[in-house]
VEXGU-898282 format. One line per 8 residues: number of its first residue (from 1); for each residue x, y, z of N, C-alpha, C, CB. Coordinates in Angstrom, 1 decimal. Glycine has a CB too. Layout:
// residues N
NUM> X,Y,Z,X,Y,Z,X,Y,Z,X,Y,Z; ... .
// end
This chain:
// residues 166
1> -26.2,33.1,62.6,-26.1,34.5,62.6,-24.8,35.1,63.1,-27.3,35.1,63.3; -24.3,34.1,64.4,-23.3,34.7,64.8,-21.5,34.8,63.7,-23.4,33.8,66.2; -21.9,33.7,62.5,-21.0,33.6,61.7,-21.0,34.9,60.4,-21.0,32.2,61.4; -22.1,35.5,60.3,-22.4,36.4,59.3,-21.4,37.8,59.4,-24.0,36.7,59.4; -21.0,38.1,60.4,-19.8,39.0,60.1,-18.8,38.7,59.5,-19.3,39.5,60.9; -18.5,37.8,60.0,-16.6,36.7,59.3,-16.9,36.5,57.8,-16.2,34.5,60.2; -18.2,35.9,57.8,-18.6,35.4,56.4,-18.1,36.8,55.4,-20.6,35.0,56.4; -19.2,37.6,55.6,-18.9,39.3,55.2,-18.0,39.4,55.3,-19.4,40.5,56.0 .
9> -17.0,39.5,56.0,-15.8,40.4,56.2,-14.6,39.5,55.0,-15.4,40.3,58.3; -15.0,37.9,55.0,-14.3,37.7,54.2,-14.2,37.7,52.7,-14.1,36.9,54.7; -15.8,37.4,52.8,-16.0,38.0,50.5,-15.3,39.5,50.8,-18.5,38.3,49.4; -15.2,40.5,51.4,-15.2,41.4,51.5,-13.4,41.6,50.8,-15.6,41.7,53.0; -13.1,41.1,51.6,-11.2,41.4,51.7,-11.4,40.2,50.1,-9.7,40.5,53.9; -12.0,39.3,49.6,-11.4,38.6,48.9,-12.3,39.2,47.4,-11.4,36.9,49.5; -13.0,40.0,47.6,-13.4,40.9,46.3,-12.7,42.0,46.0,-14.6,41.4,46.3; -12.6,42.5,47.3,-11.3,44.1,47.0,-10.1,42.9,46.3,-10.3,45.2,49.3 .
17> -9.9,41.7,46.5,-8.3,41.3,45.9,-8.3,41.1,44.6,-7.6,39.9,46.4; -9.8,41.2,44.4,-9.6,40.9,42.4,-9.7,42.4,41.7,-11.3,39.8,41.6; -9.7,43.5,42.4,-9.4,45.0,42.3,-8.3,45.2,41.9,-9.5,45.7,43.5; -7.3,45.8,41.1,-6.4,46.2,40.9,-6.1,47.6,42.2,-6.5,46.4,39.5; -5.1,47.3,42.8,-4.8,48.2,43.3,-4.3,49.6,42.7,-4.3,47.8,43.9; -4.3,51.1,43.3,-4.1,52.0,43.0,-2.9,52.3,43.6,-4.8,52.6,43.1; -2.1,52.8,42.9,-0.5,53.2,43.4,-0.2,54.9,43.2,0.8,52.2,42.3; 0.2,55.3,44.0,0.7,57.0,43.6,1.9,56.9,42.6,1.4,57.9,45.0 .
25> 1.5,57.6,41.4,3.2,57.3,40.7,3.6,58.3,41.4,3.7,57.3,39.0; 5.0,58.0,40.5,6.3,58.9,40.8,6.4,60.0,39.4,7.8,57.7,41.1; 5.5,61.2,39.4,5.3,61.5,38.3,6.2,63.0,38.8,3.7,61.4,37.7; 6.5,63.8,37.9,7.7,64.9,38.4,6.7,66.0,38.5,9.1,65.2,37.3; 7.2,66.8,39.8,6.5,67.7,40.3,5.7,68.9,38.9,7.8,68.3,41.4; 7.2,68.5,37.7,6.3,70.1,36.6,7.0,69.5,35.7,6.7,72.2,36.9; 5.7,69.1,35.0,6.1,69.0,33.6,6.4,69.5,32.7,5.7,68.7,33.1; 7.2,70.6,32.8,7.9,71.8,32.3,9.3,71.7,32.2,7.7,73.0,33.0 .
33> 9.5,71.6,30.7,11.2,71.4,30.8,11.4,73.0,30.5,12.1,70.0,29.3; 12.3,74.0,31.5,13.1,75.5,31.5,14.2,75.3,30.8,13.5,76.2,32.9; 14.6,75.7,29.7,15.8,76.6,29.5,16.5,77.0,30.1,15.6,77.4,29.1; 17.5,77.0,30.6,18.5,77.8,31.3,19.6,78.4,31.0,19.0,77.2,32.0; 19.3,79.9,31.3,20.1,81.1,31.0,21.3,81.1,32.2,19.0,82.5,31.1; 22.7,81.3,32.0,23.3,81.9,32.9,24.2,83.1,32.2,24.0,81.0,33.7; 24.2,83.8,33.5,24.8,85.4,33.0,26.3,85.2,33.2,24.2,87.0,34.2; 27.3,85.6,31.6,28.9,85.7,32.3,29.3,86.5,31.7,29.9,84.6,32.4 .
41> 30.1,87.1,32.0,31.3,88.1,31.6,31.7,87.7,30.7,32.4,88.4,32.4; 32.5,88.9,29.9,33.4,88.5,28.5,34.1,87.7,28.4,34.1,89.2,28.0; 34.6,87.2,29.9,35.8,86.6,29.9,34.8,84.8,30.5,37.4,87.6,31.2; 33.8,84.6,30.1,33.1,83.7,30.9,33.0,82.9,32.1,32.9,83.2,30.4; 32.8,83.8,33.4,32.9,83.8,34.9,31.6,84.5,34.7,34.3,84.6,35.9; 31.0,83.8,36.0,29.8,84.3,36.4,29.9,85.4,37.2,29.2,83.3,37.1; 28.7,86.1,36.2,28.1,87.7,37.2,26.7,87.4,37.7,27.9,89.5,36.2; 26.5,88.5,38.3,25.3,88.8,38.5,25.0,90.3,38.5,24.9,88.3,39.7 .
49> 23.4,90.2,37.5,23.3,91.3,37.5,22.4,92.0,38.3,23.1,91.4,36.5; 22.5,93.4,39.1,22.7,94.0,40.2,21.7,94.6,40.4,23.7,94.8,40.4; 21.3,95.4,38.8,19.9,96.3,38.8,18.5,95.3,38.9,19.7,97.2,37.1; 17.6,96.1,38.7,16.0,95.2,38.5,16.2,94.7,37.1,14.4,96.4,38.5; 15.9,93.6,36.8,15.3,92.7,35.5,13.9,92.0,35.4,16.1,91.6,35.2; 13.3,92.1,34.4,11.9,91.8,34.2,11.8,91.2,33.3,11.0,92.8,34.1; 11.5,90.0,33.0,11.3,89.0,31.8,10.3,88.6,31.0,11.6,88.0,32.0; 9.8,89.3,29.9,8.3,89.4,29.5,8.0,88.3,28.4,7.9,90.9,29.0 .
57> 7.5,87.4,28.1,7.4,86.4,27.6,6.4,86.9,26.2,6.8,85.4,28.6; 7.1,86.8,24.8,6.1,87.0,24.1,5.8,86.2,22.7,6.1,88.3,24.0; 4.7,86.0,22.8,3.9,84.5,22.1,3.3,85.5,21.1,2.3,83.2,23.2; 2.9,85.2,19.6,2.8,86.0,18.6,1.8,84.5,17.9,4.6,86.6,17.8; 0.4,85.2,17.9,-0.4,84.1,17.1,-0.7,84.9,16.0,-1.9,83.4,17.8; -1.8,84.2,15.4,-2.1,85.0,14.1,-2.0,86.6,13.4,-3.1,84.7,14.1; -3.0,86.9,14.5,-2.9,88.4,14.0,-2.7,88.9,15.8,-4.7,89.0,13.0; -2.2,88.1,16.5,-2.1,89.0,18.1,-0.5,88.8,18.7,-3.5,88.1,19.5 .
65> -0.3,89.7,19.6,0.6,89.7,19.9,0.8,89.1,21.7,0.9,91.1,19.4; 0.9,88.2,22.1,1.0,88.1,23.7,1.4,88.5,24.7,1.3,87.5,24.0; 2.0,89.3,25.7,2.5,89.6,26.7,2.4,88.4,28.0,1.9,90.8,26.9; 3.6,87.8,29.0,3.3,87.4,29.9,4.5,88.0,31.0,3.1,86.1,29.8; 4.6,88.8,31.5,5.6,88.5,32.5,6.1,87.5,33.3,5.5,89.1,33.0; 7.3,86.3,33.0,7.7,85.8,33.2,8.5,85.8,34.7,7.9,85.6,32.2; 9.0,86.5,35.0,10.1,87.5,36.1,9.9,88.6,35.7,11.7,87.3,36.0; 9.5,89.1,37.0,9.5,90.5,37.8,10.4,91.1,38.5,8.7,90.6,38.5 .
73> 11.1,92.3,38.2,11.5,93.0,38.6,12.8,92.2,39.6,10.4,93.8,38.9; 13.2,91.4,39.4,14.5,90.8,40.1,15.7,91.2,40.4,14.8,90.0,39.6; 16.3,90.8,41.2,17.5,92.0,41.7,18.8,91.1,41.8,17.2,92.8,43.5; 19.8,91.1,41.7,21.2,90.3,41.5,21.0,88.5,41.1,22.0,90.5,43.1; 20.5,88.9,39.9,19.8,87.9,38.8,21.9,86.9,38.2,18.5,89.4,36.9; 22.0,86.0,38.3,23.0,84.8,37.7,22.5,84.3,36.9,23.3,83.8,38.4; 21.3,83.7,37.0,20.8,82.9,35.9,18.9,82.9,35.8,21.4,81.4,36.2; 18.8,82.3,35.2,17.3,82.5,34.9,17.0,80.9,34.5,16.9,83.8,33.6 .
81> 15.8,80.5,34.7,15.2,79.1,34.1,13.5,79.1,33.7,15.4,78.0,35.3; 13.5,79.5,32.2,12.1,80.3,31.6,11.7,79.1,30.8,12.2,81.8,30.6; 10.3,79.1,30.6,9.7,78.3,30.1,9.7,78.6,28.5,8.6,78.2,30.7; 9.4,77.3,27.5,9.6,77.8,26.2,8.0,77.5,25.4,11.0,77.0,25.4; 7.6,78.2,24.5,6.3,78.2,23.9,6.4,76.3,23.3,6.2,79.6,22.4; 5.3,76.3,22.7,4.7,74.9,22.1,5.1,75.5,21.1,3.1,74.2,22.1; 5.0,76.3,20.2,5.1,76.7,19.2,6.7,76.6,18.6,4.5,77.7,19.3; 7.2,77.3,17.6,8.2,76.5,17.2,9.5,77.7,17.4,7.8,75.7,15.5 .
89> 9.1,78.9,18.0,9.6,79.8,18.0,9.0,80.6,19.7,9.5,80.5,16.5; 10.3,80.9,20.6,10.0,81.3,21.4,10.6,82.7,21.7,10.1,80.5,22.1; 10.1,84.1,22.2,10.8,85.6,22.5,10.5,85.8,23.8,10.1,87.0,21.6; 11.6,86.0,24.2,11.8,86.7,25.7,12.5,88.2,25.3,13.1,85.7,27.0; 11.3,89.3,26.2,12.1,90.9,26.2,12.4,91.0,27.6,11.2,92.4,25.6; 13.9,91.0,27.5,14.5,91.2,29.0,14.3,93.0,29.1,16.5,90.5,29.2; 14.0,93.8,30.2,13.8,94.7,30.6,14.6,95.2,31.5,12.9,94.6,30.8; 15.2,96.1,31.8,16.4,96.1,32.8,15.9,97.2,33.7,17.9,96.5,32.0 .
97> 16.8,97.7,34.4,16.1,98.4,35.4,16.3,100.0,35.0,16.8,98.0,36.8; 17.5,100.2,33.9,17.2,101.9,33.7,16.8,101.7,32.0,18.9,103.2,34.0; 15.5,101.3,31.8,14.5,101.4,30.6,15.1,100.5,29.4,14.2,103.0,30.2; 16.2,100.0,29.1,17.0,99.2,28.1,16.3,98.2,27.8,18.4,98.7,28.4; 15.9,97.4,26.8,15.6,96.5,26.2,16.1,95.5,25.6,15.2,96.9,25.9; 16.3,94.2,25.9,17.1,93.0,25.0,16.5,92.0,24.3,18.0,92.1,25.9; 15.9,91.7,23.6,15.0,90.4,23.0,16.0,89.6,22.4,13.8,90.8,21.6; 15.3,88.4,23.1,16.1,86.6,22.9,15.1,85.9,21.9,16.2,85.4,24.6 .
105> 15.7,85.7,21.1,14.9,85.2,19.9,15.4,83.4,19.8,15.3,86.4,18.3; 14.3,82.7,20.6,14.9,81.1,20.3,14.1,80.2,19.1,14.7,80.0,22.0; 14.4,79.9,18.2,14.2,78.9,17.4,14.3,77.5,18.3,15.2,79.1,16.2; 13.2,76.7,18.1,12.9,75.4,18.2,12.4,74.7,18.2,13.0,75.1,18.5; 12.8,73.1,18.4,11.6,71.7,17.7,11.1,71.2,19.0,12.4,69.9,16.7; 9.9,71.0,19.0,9.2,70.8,20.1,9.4,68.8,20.1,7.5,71.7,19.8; 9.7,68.1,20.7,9.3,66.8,21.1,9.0,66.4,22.3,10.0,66.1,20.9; 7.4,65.9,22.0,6.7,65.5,23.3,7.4,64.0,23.6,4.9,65.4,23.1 .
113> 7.1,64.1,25.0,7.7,62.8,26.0,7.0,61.8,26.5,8.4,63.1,27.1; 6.5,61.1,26.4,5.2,60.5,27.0,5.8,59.6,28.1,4.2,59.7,25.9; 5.6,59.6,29.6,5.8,59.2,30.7,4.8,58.1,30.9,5.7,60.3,31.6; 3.7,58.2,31.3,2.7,57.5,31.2,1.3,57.5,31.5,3.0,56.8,31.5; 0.7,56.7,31.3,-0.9,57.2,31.7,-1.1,58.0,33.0,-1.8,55.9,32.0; -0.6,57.8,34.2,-1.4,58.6,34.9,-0.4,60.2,34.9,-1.7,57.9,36.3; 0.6,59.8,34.4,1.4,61.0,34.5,0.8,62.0,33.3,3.0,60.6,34.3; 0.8,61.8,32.0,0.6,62.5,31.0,2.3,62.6,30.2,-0.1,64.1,31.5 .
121> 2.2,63.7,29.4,3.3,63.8,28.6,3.9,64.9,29.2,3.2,64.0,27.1; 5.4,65.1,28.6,6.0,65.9,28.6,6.9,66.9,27.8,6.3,65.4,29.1; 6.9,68.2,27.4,7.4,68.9,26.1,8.9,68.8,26.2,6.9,70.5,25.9; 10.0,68.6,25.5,11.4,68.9,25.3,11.5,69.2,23.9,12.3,67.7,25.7; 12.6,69.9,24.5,13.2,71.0,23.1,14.3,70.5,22.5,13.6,72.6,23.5; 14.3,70.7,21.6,15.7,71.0,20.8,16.0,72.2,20.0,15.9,70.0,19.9; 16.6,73.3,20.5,17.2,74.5,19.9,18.0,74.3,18.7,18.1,75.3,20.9; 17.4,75.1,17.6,17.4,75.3,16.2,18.3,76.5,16.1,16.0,75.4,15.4 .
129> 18.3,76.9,17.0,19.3,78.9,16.1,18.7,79.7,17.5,18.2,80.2,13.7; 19.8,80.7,18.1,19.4,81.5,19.0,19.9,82.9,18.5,20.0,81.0,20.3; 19.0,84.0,18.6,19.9,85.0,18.4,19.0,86.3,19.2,20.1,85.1,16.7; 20.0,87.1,19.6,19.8,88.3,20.4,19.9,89.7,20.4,20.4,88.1,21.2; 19.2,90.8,20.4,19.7,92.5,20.4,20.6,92.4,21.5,18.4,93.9,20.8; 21.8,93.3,21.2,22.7,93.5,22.1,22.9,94.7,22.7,23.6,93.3,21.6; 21.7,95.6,23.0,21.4,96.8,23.8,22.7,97.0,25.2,19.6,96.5,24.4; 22.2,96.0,25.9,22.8,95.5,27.2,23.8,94.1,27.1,21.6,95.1,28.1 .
137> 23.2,93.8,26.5,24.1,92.3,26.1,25.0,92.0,25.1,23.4,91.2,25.7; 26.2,91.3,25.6,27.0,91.1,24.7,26.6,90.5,23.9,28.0,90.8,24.9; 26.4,89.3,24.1,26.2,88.1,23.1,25.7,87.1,23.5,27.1,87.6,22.5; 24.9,85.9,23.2,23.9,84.9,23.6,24.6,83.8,22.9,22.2,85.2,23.2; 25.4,82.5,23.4,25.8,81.2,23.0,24.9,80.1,23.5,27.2,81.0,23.4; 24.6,79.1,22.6,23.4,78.1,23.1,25.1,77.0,23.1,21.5,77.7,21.5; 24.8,76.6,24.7,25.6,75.7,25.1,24.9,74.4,25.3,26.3,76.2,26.3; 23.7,73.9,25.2,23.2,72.7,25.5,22.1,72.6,24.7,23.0,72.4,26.9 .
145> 22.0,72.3,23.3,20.7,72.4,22.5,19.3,71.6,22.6,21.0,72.1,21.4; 19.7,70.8,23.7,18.9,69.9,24.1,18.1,70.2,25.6,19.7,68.6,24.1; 17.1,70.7,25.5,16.3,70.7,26.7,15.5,69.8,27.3,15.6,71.6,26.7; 15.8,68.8,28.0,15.4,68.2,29.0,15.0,68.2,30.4,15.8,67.8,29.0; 15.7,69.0,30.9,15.9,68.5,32.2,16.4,70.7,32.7,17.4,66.8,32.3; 15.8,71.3,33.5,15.8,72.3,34.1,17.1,72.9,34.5,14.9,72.2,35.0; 17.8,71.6,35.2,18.8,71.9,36.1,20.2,72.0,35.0,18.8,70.5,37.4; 20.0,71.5,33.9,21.1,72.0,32.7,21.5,73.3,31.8,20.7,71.2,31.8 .
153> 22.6,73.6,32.0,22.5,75.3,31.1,22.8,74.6,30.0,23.7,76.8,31.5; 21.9,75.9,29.2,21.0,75.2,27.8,22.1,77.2,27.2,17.9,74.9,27.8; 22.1,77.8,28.1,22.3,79.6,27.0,23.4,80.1,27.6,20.7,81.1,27.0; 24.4,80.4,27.8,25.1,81.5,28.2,24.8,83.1,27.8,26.4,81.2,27.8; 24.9,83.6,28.6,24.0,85.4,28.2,25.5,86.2,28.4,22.1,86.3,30.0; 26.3,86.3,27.6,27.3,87.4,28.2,27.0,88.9,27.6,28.8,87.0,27.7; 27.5,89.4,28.9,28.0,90.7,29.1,29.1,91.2,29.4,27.5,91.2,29.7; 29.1,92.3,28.8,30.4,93.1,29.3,30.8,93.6,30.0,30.8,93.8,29.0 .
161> 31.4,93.4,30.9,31.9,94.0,32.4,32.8,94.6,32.7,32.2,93.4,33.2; 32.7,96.3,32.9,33.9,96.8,33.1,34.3,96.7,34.6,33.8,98.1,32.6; 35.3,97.1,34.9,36.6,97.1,36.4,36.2,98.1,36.4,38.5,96.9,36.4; 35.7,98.5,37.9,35.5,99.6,38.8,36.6,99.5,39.6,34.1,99.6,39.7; 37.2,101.1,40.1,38.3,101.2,41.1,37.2,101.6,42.4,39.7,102.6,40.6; 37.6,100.4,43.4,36.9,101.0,45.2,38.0,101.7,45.6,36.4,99.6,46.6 .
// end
């Protein structure tokens, strides 16, 4: 009787060994590959813009129209890093702070990434054509057509910047 714990204890540890163990992967915090917008001058140097900006996200299904606000009301904005639809066409209406309106119109191919089982997949883009209202904006250049990875500028957003005398 006195051997019946050890006995136990050892099928014990030697049945857990025919278990596969469980491991935490290393799966990335957001499976969200962003776009990255940065704001420059005509002369392309980075600004920032000073007023409020609001970034409304809009998804267009069949017969509906989506709204999401993406960014709110933000204040000395450089760049931006927005998510892009599944779908094959994505609109951002930038909103500014004295009522102006800009829509970013991105064309693109969606390719999923598959990481692995416990991770799931992942969406990356590839930008087909970018084009923009120039209300506020100069002009919209797609500098990196390939979206992967968040931390990469994928758009340059210029604007026009005039010289103030202090």
């Amino acid at each position: 009787m006195k051997k019946l714990p050890i006995v136990s204890g050892l099928l014990l540890v030697a049945g857990l060994s025919f278990f596969p163990a469980c491991e935490v992967e290393n799966c990335p915090p957001n499976a969200l590959a962003y776009a990255q917008f940065n704001f420059v001058d005509q002369y392309g140097k980075a600004v920032q813009y000073t007023d409020t900006l609001t970034v409304i996200g809009q998804l267009e299904t069949a017969d509906t129209l989506i709204y999401d606000t993406l960014i709110n009301k933000s204040t000395n904005t450089s760049s931006l890093s927005l998510p892009l639809s599944y779908g094959d066409q994505t609109r951002f209406i930038f909103q500014y702070g004295n009522r102006q309106r800009d829509i970013i119109t991105v064309n693109h191919r969606n390719i999923p990434y598959f990481i692995n089982l416990d991770c799931g997949t992942m969406m990356f883009y590839e930008v087909t054509s970018a084009e923009a209202t120039t209300r506020m904006l100069d002009s919209l250049v797609i500098t990196n057509p390939n979206i992967d990875n968040y931390e990469k500028e994928n758009f340059k957003v210029y604007f026009t910047v005039t010289a103030t005398n202090e």
